[in-house]
C-alpha positions as CSV (number, residue, x, y, z in Angstrom):
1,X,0.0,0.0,0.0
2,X,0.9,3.7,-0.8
3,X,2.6,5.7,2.5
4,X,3.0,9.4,2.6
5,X,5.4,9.8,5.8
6,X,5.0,13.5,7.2
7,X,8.3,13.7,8.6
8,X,11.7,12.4,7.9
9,X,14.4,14.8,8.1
10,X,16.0,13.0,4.9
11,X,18.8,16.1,4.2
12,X,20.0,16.5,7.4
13,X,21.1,12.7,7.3
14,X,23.0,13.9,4.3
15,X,24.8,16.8,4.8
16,X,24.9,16.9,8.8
17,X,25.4,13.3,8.9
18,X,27.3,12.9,5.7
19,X,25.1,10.2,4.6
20,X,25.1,9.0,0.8
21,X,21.2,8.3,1.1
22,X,21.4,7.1,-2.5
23,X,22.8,4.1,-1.3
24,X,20.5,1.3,1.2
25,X,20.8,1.9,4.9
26,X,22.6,-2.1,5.1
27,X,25.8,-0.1,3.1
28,X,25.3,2.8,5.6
29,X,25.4,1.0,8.7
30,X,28.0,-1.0,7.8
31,X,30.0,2.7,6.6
32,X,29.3,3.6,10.5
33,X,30.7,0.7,11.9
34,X,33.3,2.9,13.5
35,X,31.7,6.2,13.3
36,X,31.0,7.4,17.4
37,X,27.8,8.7,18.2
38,X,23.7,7.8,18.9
39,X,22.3,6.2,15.8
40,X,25.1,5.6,13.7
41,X,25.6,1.9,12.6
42,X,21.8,1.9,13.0
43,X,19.9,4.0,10.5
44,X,16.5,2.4,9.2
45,X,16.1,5.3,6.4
46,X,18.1,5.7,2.8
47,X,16.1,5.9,-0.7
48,X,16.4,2.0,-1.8
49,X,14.3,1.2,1.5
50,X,11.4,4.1,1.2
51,X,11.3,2.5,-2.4
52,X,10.7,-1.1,-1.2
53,X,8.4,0.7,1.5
54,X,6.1,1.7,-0.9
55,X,7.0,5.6,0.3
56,X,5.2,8.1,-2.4
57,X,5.7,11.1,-0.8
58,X,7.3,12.9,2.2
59,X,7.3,15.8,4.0
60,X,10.8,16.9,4.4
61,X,12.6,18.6,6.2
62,X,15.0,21.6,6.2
63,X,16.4,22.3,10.0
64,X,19.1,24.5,11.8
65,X,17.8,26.2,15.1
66,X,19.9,29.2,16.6
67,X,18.2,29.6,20.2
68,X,21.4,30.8,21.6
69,X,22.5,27.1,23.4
70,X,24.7,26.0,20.0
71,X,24.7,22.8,19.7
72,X,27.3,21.1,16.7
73,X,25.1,20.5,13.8
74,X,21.9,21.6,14.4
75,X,22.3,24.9,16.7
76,X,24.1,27.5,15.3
77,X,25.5,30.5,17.1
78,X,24.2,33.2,14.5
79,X,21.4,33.0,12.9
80,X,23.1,33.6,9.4
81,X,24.5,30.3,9.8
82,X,21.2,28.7,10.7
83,X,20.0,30.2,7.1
84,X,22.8,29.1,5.0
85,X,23.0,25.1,6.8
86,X,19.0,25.4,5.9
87,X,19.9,27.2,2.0
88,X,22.4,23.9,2.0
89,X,20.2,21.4,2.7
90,X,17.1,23.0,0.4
91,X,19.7,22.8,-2.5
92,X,20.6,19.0,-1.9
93,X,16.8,18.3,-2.3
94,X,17.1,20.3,-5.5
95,X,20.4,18.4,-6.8
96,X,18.5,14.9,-5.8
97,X,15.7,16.1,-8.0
98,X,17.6,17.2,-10.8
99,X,19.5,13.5,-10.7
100,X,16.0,12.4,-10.8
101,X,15.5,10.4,-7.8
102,X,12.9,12.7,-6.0
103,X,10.6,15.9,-7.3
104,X,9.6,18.6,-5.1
105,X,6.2,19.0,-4.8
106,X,4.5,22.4,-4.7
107,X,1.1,22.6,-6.0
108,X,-2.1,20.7,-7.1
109,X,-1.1,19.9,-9.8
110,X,2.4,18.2,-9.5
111,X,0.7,16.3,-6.8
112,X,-2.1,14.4,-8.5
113,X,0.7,13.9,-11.5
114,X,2.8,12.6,-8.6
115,X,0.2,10.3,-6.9
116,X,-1.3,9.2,-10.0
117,X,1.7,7.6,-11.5
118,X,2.5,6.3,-7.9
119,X,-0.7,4.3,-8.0
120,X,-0.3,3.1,-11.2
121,X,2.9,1.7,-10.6
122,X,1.4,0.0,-6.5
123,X,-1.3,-1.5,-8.5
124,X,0.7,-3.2,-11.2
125,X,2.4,-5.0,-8.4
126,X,5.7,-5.1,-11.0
127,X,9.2,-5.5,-8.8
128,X,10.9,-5.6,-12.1
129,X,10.2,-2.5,-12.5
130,X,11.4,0.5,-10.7
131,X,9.3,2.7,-8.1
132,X,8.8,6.4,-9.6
133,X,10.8,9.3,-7.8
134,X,10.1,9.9,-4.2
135,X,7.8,13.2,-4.0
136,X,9.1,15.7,-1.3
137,X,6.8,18.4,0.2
138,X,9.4,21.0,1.2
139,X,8.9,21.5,5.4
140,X,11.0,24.2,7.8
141,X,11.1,22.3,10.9
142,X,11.9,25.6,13.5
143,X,11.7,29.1,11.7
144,X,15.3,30.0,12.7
145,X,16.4,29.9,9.2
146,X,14.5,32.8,8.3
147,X,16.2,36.1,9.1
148,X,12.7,38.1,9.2
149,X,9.1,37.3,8.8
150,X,9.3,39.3,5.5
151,X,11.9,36.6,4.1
152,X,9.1,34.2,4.4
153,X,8.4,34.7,0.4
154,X,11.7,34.4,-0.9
155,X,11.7,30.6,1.0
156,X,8.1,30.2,-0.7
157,X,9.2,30.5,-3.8
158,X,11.8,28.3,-3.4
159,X,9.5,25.5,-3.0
160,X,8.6,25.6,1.5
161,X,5.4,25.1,2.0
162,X,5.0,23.8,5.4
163,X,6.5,25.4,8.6
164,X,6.8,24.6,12.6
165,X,8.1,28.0,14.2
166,X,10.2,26.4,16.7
167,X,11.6,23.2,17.7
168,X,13.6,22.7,20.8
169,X,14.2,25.1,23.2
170,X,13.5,28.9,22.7
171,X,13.4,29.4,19.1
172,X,13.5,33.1,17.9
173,X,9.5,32.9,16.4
174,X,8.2,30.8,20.0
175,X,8.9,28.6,22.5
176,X,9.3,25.3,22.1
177,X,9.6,21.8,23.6
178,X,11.4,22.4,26.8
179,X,9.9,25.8,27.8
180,X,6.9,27.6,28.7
181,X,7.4,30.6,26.5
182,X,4.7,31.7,24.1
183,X,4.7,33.3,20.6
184,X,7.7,36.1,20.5
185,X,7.8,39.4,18.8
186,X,8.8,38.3,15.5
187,X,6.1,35.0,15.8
188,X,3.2,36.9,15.3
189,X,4.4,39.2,11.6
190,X,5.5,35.2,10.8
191,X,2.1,33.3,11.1
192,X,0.7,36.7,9.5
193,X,3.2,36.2,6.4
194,X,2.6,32.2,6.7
195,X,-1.9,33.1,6.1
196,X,-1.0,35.6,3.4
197,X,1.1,32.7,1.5
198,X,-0.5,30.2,2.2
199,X,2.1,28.2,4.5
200,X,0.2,25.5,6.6
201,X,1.1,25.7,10.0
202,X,2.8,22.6,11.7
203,X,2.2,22.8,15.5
204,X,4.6,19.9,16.7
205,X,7.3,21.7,18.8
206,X,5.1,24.1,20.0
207,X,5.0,25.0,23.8
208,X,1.9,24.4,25.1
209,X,1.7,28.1,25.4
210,X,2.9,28.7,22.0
211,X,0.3,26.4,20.5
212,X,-3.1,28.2,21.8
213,X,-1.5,31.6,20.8
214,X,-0.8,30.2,17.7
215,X,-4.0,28.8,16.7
216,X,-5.7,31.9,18.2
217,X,-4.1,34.8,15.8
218,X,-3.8,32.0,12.4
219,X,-6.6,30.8,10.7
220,X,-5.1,29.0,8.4
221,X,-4.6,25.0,7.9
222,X,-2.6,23.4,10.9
223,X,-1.2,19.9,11.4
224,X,0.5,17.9,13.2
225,X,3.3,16.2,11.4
226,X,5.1,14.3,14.2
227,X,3.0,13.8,17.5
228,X,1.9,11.5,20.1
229,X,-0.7,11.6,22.5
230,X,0.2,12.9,25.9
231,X,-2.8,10.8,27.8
232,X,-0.3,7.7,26.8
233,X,2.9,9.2,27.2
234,X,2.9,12.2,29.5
235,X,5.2,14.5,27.9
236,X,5.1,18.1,26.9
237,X,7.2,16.8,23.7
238,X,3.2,15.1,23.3
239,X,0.1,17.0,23.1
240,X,-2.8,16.6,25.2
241,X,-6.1,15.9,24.5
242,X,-7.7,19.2,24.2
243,X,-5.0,20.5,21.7
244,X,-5.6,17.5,19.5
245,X,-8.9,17.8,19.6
246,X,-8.6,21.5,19.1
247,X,-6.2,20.5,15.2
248,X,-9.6,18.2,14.7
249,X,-11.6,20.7,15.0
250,X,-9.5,22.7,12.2
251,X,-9.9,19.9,9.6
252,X,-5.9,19.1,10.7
253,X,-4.2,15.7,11.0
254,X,-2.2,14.6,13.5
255,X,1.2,12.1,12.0
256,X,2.4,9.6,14.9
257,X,6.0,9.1,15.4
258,X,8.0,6.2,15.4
259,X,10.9,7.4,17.7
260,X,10.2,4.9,20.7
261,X,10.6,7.7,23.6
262,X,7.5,9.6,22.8
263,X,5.7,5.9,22.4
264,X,5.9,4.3,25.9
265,X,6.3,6.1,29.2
266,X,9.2,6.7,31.0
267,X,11.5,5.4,28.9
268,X,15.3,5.7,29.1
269,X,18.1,4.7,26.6
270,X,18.2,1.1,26.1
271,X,14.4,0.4,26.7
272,X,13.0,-1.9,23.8
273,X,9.3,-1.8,24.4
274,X,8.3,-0.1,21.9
275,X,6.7,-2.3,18.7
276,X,4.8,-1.2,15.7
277,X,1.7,-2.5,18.0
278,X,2.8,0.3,20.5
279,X,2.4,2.9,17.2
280,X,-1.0,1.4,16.6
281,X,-1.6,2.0,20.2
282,X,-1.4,5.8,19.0
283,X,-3.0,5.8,16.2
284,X,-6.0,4.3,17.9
285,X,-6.4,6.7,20.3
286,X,-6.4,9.4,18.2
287,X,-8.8,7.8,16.2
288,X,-11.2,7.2,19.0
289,X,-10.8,10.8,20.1
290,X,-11.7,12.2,17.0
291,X,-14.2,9.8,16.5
292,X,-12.7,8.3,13.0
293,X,-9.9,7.9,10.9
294,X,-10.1,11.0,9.0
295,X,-7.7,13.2,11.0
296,X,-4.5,10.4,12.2
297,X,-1.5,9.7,9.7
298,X,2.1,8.6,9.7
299,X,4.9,11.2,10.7
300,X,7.7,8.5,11.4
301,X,10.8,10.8,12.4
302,X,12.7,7.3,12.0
303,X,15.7,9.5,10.6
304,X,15.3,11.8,13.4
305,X,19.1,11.9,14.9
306,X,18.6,8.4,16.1
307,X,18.4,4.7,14.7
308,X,17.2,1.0,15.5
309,X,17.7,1.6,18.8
310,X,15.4,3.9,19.5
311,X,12.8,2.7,17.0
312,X,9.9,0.0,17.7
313,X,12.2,-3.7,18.6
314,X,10.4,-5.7,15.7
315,X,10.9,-2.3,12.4
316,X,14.2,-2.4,10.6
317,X,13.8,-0.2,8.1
318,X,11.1,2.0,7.2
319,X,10.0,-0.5,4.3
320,X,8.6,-2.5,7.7
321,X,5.8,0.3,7.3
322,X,4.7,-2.2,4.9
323,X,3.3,-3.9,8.5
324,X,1.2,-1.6,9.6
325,X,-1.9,-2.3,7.4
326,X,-2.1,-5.8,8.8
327,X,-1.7,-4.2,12.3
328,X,-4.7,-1.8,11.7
329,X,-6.6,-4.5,9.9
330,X,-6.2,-7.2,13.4
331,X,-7.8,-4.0,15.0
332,X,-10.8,-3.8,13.1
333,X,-10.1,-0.9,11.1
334,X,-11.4,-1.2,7.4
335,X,-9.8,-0.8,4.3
336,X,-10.9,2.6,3.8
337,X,-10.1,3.4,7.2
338,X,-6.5,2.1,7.0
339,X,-5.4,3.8,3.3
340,X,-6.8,7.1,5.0
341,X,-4.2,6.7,7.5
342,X,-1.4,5.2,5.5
343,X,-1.8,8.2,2.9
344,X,-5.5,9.2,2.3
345,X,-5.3,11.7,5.0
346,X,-2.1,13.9,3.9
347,X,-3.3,13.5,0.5
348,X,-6.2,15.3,1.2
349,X,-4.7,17.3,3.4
350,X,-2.5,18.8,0.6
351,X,-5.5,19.0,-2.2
352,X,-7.5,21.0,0.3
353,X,-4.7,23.7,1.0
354,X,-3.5,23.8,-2.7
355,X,-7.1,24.4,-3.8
356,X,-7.8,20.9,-5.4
């Protein structure tokens, strides 16, 4: 079945990293063997395996924070740095896509072009042939990149279209997982520029004071692209139940993560609890909050600075996505119900803030 994955932070792997994703994440791993540090030897995601993982389309990311606490690779002391590690990693998408191996995908019309040919190929069932290009939808994963609201346009028009303010710590447009700060000078003139483009707003990240700001000054479309629910894992890095019912109640969907801390409680390094039935556990939830599968999808994060050891015990790589349908299917959900959540939902997410 067709997956559209919500988050994978595919260029960071790449550039930060130095990861040839071109190549499957068996030749990575073994490439780490002796490279130090959380994840290496381990990785689950590389382009051979979102291909045999029946992948269409993901939202990926650009990210490099500057909240004053620098951190190598991913916190920057200026905020000029910030924009050109982000300016890097918007141009390796770009030289992927001119090598053919993914598209960036910007409007209506590239999508259902996209999707369509991605279908064709699912239904023909062919492993001879090859899967089409991976489709990216361009995502700013904490607004630190952008040196001013104003600049907003100039990253439109180089293909963003999806943007969380913050990400951890105090980001310079809100607070974010870690604090209790809300919206900051410059977040408000952002979420104004973000409406007048037409930027959907992702809310993962978000303080919990940030968030109900947030969705009180921006009326346009919000998601989710990489939550759990904080009922099952209290968390602030997890939202609770009133702020995903309040993304329900603004046609938004909500992607669960894969990364195995934000999917069983009070876990510390080592723990290996966490299955693909704990991810179903999730996506259940959410389902039963809302009251159907119309507002849950898949926002994996399985490239998300960490590897098979802190992903669920019994995934590999993410072509093991290939499992959950079965998972969802011993549940009860129906076939409708479980291509909504494997990629209907984003899909129409996408069609309904592109005007299709």
């Amino acid at each position: 079945m067709i997956v559209v994955d919500a988050h994978l932070d595919l260029a960071m792997n790449a550039l930060q990293w130095n990861r040839d994703l071109r190549l499957s994440a068996y030749v990575i791993r073994t490439l780490e063997q002796k490279v130090a540090g959380k994840g290496r030897g381990l990785g689950t995601v590389a382009l051979p395996e979102l291909r045999r993982g029946r992948v269409a389309l993901v939202f990926a990311t650009l990210i490099a924070r500057s909240t004053g606490r620098p951190v190598p690779h991913i916190d920057y002391p200026s905020t000029a740095q910030a924009f050109g590690v982000a300016q890097g990693q918007l141009a390796y998408y770009r030289a992927l896509e001119r090598q053919g191996h993914l598209r960036v995908i910007t409007d209506a019309e590239g999508l259902e072009a996209h999707v369509s040919e991605w279908f064709s190929w699912d239904a023909a069932a062919d492993a001879v042939v090859e899967a089409p290009p991976l489709g990216v939808v361009l995502s700013m994963e904490g607004a630190d990149p952008i040196l001013e609201p104003e600049q907003l346009e100039v990253w439109w028009h180089a293909g963003l279209r999806l943007l969380g303010p913050t990400h951890y710590g105090p980001g310079r447009y809100a607070g974010g997982t870690g604090t209790e700060l809300g919206l900051s000078e410059l977040g408000k003139p952002l979420l104004a520029e973000m409406a007048r483009l037409g930027v959907a707003l992702d809310l993962t990240h978000l303080s919990d004071q940030a968030f109900w700001e947030a969705l009180e000054i921006f009326d346009g479309p919000v998601l989710a692209s990489h939550n759990n629910c904080r009922a099952l894992v209290p968390h602030q890095r997890q939202f609770s139940d009133a702020q995903l019912e309040a993304i329900v109640e603004r046609d938004g969907v909500v992607g669960v993560a894969f990364d195995t801390w934000m999917l069983t409680p009070g876990w510390t390094p080592g723990n290996r609890e966490a299955t693909l039935e704990t991810v179903v556990d999730h996506i259940d939830y959410l389902c039963q909050l809302a009251g159907s599968s119309r507002h849950v999808a898949l926002g994996t994060d399985l490239d998300g600075g960490f590897g098979r050891e802190q992903s669920p015990v019994d995934l590999d790589t993410i072509a093991d996505l290939q499992r959950v349908p079965g998972l969802l299917s011993e549940r009860g959900y129906t076939g409708a119900d479980i291509e909504a959540i494997l990629h209907g939902n984003w899909l129409r997410f996408l069609r309904r803030i592109w005007g299709s």
